[in-house]
VEXSE-645917 format. One line per 8 residues: number of its first residue (from 1); for each residue x, y, z of N, C-alpha, C. Coordinates in steps of 0.05 Angstrom, whole numbers. Example, Ala and Ser with C-alpha at 12.3 -4.5 7.8 and 13.67 -1.06 7.14 Angstrom:
2
1> 264,-114,156,246,-90,156,264,-66,156  257,-45,142,273,-21,143,258,1,157
***
This chain:
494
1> 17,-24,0,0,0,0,18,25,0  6,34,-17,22,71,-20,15,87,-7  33,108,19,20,130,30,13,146,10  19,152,-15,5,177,-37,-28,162,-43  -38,148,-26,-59,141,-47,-84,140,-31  -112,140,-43,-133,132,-38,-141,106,-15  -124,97,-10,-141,72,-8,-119,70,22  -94,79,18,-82,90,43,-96,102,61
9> -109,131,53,-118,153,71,-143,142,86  -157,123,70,-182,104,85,-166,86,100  -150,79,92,-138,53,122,-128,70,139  -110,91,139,-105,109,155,-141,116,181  -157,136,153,-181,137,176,-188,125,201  -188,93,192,-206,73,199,-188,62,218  -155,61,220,-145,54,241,-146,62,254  -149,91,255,-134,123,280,-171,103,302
17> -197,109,274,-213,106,298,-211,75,316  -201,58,296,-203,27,313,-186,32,334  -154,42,327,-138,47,355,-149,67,371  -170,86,368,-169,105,388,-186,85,415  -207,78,412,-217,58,418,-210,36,433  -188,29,424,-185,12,432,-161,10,459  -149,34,444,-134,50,467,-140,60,493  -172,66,489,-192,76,513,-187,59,527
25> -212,29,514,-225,4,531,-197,-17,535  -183,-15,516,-171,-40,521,-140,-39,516  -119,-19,532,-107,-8,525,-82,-32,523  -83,-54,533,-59,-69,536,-59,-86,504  -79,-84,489,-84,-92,461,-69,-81,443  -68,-48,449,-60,-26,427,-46,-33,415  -19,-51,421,-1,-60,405,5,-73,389  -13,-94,396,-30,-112,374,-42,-102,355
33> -61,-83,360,-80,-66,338,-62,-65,325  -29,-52,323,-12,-38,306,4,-62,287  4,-68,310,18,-104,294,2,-114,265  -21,-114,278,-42,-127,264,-45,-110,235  -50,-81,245,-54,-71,230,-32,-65,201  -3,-58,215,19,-70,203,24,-92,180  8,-113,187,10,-136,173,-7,-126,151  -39,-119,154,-47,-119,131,-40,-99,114
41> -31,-68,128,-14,-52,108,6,-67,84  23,-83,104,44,-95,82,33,-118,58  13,-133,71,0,-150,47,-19,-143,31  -30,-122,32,-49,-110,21,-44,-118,-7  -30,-114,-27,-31,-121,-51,-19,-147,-58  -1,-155,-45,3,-184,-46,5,-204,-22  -18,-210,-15,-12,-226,7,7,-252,12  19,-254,-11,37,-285,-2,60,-275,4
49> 65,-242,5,92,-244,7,86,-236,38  63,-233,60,65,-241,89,71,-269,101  72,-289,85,92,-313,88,123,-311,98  131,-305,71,159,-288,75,164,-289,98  149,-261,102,161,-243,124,166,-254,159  130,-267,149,130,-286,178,151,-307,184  171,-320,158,187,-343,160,211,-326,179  215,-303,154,247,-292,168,237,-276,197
57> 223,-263,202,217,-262,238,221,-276,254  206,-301,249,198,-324,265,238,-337,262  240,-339,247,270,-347,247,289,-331,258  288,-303,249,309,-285,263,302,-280,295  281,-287,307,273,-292,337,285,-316,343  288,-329,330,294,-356,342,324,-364,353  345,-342,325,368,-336,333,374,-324,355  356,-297,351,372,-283,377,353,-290,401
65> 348,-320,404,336,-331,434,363,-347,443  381,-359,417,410,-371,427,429,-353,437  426,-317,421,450,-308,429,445,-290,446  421,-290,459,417,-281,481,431,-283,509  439,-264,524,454,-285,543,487,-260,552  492,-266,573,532,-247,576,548,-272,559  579,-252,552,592,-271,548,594,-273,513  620,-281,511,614,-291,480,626,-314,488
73> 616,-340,458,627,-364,459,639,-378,435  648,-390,425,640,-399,404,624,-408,386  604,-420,402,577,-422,394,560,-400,389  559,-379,404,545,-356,395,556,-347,367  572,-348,363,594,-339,336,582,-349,324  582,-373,319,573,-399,299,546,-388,287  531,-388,309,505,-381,307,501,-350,300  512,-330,305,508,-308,285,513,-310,265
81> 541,-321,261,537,-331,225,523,-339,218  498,-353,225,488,-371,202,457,-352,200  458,-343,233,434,-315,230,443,-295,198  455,-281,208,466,-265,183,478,-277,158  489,-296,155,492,-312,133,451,-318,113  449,-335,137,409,-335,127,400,-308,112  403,-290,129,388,-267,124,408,-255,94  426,-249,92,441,-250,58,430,-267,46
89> 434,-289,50,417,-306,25,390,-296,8  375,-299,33,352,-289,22,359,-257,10  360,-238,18,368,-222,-3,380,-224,-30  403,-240,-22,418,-248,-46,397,-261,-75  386,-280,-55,368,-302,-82,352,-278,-92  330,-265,-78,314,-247,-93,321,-225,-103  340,-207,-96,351,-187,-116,378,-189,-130  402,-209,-127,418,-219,-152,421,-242,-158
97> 405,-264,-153,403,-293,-174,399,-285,-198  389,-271,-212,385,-272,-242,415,-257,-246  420,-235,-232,451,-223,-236,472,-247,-239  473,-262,-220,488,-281,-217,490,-300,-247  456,-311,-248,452,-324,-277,472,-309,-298  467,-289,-310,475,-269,-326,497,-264,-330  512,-268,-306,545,-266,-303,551,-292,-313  541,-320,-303,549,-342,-316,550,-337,-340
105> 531,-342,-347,521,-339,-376,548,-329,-402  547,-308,-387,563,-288,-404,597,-299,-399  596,-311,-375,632,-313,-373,632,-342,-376  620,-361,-383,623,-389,-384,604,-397,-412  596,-383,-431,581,-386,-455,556,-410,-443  544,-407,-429,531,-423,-412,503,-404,-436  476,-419,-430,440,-412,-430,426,-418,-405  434,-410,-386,424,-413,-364,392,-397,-368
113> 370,-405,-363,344,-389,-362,348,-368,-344  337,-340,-349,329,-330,-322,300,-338,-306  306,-332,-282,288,-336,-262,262,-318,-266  236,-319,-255,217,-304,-252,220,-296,-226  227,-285,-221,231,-280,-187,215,-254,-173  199,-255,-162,186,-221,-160,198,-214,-130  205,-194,-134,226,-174,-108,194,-170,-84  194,-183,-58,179,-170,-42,188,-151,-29
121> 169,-132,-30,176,-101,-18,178,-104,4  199,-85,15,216,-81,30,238,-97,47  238,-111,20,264,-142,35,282,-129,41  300,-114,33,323,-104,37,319,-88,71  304,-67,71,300,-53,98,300,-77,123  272,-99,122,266,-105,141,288,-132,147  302,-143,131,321,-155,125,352,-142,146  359,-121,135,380,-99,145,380,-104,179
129> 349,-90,184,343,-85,208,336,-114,230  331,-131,224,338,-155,242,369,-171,232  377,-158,217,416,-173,220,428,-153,241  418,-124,239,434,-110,258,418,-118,292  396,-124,292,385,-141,314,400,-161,332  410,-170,316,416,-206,316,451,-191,331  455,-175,313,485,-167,318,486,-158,348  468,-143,351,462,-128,375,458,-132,404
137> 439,-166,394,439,-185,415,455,-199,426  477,-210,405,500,-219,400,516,-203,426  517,-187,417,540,-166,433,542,-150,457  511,-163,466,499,-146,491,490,-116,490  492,-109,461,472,-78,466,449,-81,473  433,-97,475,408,-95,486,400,-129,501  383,-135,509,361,-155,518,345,-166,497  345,-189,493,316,-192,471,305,-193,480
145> 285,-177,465,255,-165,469,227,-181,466  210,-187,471,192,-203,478,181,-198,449  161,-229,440,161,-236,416,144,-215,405  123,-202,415,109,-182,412,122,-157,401  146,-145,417,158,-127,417,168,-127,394  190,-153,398,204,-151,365,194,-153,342  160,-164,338,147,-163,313,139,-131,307  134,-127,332,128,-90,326,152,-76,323
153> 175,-81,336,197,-56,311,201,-63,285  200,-86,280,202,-99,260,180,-90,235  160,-98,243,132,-90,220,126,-57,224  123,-43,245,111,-22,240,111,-6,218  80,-3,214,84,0,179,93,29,176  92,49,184,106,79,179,139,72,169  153,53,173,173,47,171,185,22,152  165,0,155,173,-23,136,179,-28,105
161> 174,-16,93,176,-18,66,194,-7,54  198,23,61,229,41,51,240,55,72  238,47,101,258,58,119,244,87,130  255,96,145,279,92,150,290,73,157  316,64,165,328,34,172,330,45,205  307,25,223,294,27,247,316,6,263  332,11,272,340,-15,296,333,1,319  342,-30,335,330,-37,361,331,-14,380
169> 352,6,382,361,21,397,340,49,391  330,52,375,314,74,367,283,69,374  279,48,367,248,40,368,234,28,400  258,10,401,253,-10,424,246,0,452  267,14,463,268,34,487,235,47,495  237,55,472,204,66,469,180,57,473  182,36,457,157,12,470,162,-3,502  184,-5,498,186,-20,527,177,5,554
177> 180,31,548,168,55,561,137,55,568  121,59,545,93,56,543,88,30,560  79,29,589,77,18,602,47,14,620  39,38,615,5,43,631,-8,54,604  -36,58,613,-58,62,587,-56,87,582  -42,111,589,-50,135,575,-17,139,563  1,120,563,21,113,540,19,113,516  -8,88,513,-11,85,491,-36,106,474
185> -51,116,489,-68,130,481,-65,153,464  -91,159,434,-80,188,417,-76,217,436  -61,227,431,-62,252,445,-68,271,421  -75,294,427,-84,311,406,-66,328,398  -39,339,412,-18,341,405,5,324,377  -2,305,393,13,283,376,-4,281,349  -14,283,348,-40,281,319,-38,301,304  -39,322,314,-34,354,303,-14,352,287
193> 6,348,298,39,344,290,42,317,274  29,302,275,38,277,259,20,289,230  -8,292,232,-14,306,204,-10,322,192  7,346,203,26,373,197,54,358,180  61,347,183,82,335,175,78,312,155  57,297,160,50,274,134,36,286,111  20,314,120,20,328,95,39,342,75  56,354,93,73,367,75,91,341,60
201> 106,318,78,113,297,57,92,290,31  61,290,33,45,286,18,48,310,-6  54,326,1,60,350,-17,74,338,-33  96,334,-20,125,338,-38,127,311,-58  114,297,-33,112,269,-65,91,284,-89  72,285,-80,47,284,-98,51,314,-129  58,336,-108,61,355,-126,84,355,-139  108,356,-114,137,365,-126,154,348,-141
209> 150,321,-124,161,295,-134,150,283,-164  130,278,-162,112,264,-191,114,293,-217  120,311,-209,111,329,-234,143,335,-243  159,339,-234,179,340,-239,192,318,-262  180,292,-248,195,265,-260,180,267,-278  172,269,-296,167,259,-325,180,276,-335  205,293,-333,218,310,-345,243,289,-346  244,280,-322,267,260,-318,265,239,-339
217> 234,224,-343,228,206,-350,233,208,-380  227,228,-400,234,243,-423,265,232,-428  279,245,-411,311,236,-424,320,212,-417  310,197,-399,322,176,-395,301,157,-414  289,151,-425,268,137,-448,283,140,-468  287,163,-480,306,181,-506,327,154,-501  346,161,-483,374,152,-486,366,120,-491  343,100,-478,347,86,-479,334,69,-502
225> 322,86,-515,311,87,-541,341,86,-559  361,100,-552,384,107,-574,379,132,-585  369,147,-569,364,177,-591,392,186,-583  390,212,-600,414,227,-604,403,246,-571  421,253,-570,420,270,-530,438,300,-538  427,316,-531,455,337,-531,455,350,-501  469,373,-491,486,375,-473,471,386,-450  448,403,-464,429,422,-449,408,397,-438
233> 393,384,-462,381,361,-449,389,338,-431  414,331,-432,425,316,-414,427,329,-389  434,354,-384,427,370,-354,409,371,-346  394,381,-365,366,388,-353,343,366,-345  354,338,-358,332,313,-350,353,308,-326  369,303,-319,391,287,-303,383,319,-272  379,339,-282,376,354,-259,335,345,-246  329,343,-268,296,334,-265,290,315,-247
241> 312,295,-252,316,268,-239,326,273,-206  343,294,-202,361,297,-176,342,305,-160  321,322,-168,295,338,-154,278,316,-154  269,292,-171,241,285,-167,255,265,-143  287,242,-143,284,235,-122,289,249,-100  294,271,-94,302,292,-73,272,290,-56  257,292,-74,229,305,-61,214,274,-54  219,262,-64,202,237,-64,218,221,-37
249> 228,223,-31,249,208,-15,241,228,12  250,248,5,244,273,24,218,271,37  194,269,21,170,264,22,163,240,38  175,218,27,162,192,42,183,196,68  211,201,75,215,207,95,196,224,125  187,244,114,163,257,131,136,254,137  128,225,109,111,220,116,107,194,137  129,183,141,141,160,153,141,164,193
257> 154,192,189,159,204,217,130,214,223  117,233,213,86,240,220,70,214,224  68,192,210,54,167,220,58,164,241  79,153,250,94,141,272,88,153,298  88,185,292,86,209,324,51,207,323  40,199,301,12,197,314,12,179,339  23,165,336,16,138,355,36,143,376  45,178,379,68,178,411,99,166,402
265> 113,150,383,134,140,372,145,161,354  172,157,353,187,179,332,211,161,325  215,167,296,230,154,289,260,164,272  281,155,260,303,169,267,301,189,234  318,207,240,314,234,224,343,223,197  312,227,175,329,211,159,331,222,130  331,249,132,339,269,105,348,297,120  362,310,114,361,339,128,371,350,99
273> 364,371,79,365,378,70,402,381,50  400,346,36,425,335,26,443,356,-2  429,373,-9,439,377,-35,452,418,-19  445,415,7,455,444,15,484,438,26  495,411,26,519,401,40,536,418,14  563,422,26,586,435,12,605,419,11  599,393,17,622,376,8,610,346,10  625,315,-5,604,301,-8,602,291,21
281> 620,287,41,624,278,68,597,291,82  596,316,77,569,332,89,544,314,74  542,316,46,520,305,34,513,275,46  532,260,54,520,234,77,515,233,100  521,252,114,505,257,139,481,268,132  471,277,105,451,293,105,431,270,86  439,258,75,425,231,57,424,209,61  395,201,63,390,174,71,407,167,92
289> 405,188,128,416,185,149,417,154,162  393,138,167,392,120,171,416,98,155  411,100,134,420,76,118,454,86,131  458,108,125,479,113,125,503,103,150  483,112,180,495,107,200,493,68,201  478,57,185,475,32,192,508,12,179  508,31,148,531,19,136,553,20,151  551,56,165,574,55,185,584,49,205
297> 558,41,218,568,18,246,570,-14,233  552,-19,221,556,-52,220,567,-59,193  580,-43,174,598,-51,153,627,-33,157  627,-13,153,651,2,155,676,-1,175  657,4,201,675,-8,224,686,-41,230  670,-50,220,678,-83,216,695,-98,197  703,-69,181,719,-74,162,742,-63,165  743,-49,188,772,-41,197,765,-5,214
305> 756,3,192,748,28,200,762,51,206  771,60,214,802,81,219,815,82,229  821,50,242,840,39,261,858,36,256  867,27,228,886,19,217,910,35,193  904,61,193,925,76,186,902,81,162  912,103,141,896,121,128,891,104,100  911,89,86,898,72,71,885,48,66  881,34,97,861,19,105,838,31,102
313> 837,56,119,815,72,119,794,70,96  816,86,75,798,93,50,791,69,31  805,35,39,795,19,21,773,12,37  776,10,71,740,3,73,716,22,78  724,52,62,710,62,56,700,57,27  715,55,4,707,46,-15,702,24,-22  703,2,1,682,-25,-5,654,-19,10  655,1,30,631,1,47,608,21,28
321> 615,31,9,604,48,-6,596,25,-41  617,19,-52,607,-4,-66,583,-24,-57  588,-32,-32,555,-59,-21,543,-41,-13  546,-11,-5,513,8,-7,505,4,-33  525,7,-50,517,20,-79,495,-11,-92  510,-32,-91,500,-58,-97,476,-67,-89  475,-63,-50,442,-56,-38,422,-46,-51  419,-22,-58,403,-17,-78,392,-29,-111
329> 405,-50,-116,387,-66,-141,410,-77,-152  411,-98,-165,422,-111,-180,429,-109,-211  444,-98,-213,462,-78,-234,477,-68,-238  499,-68,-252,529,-61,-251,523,-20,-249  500,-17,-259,490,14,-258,499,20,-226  485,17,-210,486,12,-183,516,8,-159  532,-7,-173,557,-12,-166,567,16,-176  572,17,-200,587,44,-216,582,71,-194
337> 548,68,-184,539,94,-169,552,95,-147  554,73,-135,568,71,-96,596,72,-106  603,63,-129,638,62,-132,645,95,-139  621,114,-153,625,140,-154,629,161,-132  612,151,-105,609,160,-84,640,153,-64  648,129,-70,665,124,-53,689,140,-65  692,142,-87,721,160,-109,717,188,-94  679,202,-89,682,229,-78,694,230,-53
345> 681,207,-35,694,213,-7,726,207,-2  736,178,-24,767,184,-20,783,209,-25  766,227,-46,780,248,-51,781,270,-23  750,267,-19,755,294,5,768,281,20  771,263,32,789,253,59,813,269,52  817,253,30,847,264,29,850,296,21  832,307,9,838,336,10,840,344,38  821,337,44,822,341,78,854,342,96
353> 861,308,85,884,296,95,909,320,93  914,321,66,937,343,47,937,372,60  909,388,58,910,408,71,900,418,101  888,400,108,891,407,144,853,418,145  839,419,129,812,426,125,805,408,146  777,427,160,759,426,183,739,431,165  721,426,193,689,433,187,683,458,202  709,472,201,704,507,212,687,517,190
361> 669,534,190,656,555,180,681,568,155  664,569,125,677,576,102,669,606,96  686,624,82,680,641,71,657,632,49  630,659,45,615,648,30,616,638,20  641,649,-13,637,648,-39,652,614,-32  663,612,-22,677,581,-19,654,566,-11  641,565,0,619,549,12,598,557,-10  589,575,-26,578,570,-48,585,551,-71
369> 614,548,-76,623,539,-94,629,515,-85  639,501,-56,628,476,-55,599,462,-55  580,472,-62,556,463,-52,550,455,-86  561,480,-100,543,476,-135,563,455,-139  592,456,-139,608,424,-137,601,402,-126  588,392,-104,583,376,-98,555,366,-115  535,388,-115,509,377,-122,522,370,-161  537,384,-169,541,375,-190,556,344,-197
377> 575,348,-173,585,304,-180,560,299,-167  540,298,-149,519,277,-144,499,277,-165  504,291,-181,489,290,-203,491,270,-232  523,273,-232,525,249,-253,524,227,-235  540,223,-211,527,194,-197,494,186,-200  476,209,-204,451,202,-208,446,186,-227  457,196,-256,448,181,-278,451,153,-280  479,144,-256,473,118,-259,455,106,-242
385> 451,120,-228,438,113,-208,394,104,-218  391,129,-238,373,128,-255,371,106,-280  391,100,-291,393,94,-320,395,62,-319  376,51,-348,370,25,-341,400,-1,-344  420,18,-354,449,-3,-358,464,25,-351  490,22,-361,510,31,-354,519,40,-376  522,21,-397,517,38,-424,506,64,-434  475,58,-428,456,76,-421,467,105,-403
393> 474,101,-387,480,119,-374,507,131,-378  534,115,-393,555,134,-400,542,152,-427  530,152,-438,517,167,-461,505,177,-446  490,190,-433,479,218,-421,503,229,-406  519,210,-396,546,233,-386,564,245,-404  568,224,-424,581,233,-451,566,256,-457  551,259,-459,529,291,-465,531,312,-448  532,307,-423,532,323,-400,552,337,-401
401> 576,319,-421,606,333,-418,606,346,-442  590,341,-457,594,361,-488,602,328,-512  593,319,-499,610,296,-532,579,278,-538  560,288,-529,537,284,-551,524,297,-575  500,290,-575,494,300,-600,494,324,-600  490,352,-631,491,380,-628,472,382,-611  471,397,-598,453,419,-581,421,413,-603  404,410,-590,382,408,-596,359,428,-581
409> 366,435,-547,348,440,-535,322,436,-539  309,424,-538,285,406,-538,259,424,-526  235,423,-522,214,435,-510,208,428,-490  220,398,-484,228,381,-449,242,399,-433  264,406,-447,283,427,-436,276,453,-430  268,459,-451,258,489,-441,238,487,-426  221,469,-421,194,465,-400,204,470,-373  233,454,-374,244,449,-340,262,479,-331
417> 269,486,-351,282,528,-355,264,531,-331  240,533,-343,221,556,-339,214,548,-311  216,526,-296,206,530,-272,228,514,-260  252,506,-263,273,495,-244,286,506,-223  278,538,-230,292,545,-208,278,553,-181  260,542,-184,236,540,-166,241,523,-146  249,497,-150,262,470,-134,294,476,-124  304,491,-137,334,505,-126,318,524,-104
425> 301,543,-106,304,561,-88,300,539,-61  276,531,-59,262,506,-33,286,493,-34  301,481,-40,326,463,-33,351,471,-23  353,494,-42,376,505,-23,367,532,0  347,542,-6,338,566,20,319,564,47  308,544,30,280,541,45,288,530,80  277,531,93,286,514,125,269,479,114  276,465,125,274,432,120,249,430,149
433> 237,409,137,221,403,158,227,395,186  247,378,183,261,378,214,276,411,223  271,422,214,279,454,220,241,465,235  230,467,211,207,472,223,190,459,256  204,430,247,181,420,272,198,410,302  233,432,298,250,419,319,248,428,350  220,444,349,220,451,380,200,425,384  194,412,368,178,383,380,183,362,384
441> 208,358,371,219,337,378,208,312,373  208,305,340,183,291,327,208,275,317  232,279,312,256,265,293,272,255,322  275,227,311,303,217,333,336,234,326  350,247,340,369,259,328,385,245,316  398,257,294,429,245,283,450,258,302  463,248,317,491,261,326,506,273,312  512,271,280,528,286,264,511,318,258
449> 482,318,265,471,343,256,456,359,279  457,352,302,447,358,329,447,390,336  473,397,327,479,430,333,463,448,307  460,434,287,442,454,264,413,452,278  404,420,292,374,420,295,366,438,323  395,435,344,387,456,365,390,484,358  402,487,332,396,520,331,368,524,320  352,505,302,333,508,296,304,508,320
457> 312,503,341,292,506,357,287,536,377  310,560,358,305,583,372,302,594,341  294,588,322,271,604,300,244,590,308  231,603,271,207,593,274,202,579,256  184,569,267,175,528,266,146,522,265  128,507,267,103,498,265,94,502,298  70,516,302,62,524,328,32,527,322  22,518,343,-1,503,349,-26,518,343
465> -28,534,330,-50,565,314,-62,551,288  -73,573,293,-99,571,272,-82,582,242  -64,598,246,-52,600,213,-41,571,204  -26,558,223,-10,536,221,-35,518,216  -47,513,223,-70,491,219,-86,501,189  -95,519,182,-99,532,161,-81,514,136  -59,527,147,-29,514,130,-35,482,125  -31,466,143,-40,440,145,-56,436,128
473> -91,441,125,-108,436,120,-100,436,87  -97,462,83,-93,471,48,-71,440,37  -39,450,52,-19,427,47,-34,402,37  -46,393,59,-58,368,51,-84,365,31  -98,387,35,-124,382,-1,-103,378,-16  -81,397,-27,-76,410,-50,-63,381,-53  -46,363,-38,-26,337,-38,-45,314,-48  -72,314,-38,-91,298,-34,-105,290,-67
481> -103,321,-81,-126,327,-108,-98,321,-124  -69,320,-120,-57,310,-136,-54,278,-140  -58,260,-117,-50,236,-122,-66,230,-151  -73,236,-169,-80,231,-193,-53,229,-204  -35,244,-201,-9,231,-214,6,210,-206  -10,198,-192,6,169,-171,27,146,-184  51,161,-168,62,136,-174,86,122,-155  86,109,-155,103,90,-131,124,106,-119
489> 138,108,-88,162,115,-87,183,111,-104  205,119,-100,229,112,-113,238,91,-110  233,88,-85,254,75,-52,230,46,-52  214,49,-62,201,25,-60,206,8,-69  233,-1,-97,235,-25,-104,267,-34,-85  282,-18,-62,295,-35,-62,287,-43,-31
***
């Protein structure tokens, strides 16, 4: 089920009243209601893939009931491997068995068939988030949590399908808190603020996000059609593309956190406004926060991390950035994109390294000119990131650089002239919604962004009036009369 849609906003309705309810009379249920309700969010369109889900739960509980416990042993070892070993697999089989096929194929003159394999949504997230579980148990960061508990960090649907990436330490604490009946109960605060916020994500998908992309959609069709591309259209679809996932991502991020604070829960703050960073090191604390801090505690650091002198460093930075890049779908497109990202951050390190650069405060024009630099390399990392091969996608960069076709400027192009800089002003000027709503304390903090969000709680922000509700109300018609352009997250296929 899609939060942009119809059929969402009625399951939404119809839970708020079953949980309110139920919250009253029967408050030790509530959690169940969510559970429950959880479940049918996620099977709504395909119910066999709540099989699935139920196998790897029921199994990843089962693990961390062995490695529960002080102490490490050998046996616990054993047994996390085969936890996290399990849980790769299954990722592996459903998003690169046919990759795998394909590579035979091609390097062994083999006809291997491909597979029919259909990707269930959100393997990758809910997948992620009980390996770092299992790890966690393993290692004594936490207690396992009672079977109840762990199906609810696990499923809660504000979170299950595209993240943010929820572990135990964020979610858990919380539930195990809510302990008497007016815990669990709606408060009218919390409601205010959760629909203030799931509207404006509803905005940004519905208006900003979807109208944008078919500008994107234009040049990437072209290229893969084989049309001729020239230099202006290769910018201007490849910039189309940087905005529609900016907003769409942006969007389901806020609408993710506003769910969640209805029900008293907050969950961790997982966009802050990525394309205003002045360098790419900034642009990952500011993108896809969750994913990010996850690669960095349970891949990066396990891979050595910056223990080991500066060119250890930077190779398991650029493997920890390659298996992000690969996470995301099965495609050498995909690798190329995380192998692009990891080339930006070896570079800044080491600029960093060479000249003695801090994260002291820059003279403007320098901090201007890192920011249009940065958003400009995340831009060709887009295209591969966008584009259906790699092929595909060095021909729109080949353009981007001037070695495509003559200049054509197109009426695609000039369409996106005329109002692009509309998405530049809101991206780079505008305050970010965790700016707006940080005297509430609706986002779990990032530690790398803590001092921007405590300065944001002495401006102004969303406050509890009748203009602001006004605001609300409009946000959400105007988000509401667009889902006619509906179309899936971004973030939804991995």
């Amino acid at each position: 089920m899609v939060f942009s849609s119809h059929a969402f906003l009625v399951f939404m309705l119809v839970l708020l009243a079953v949980y309110a309810g139920v919250a009253r009379w029967a408050p030790r249920h509530a959690k169940l209601t969510l559970v429950l309700a959880s479940l049918l969010f996620y099977g709504w369109t395909m119910p066999v893939f709540l099989v699935l889900l139920g196998l790897s739960l029921a199994f990843n509980y089962a693990v961390s009931m062995g490695l529960d416990g002080p102490g490490q042993n050998p046996r616990k070892r054993w047994l996390l491997w085969i936890g996290v070993g399990t849980n790769l697999s299954l990722i592996a089989y459903y998003k690169y068995f046919n990759l795998l096929l394909s590579g035979l194929n091609a390097l062994g003159g083999l006809s291997l068939p491909m597979q029919d394999i259909l990707l269930p949504i959100g393997i990758s997230f809910f997948t992620f988030q009980q390996i770092a579980y299992l790890v966690d148990v393993a290692e004594g960061k936490t207690t396992r949590a009672s079977v109840l508990d762990y199906v609810f960090i696990i499923v809660f649907f504000p979170h299950l399908i595209a993240g943010p990436v929820v572990l135990q330490e964020h979610l858990l604490p919380q539930v195990r808190e809510k302990t008497d009946k007016a815990a669990w109960s709606l408060k009218a605060d919390h409601v205010a603020l959760g629909l203030a916020l799931f509207s404006m994500g509803l905005f940004k998908k519905t208006v900003l996000a979807d109208n944008v992309g078919r500008y994107a959609d234009f040049l990437f069709s072209a290229a893969h059609r084989g049309e001729a591309i020239g230099t202006l259209d290769a910018w201007m679809g490849t910039i189309a593309y940087s905005f529609q996932i900016y907003f769409d991502f942006s969007g389901y991020s806020d609408m993710a956190v506003g769910l969640a604070f209805l029900f008293g829960l907050r969950l961790p703050m997982n966009f802050f406004s990525p394309y205003k960073a002045h360098n790419i090191i900034e642009f990952w604390r500011r993108w896809h926060i969750s994913l990010s801090s996850f690669l960095r505690d349970y891949l990066y650091i396990r891979l050595g991390g910056s223990r080991h002198g500066f060119p250890r460093t930077m190779a398991a930075l650029m493997a920890t950035m390659l298996l992000g890049g690969l996470w995301h779908g099965a495609g050498l497109q995909y690798l190329v994109w995380g192998g692009l990202h990891g080339l930006y951050l070896v570079a800044n390190h080491t600029w960093r390294r060479v000249t003695g650069a801090t994260d002291a405060p820059l003279p403007w024009w320098r901090h201007a000119l890192g920011v249009l630099l940065t958003y400009a390399a995340v831009c060709v990392a887009w295209v591969y990131f966008r584009a259906a091969d790699v092929s595909e996608a060095n021909r729109i960069v080949a353009a981007m650089f001037g070695f495509g076709a003559p200049e054509s400027f197109t009426p695609t192009s000039r369409g996106i002239v005329t109002f692009v800089w509309v998405y530049f002003l809101i991206a780079w000027f505008a305050p970010n919604t965790v700016q707006l709503f940080a005297r509430h304390d609706m986002f779990l903090p990032s530690r790398a962004l803590q001092r921007v969000v405590d300065a944001s709680k002495q401006g102004l922000g969303y406050a509890f009036t009748r203009r602001w509700a006004l605001a609300t109300a409009l946000t959400f018609t105007v988000g509401w009369f667009a889902i006619s352009n509906l179309s899936p997250f971004l973030y939804f296929q991995f």
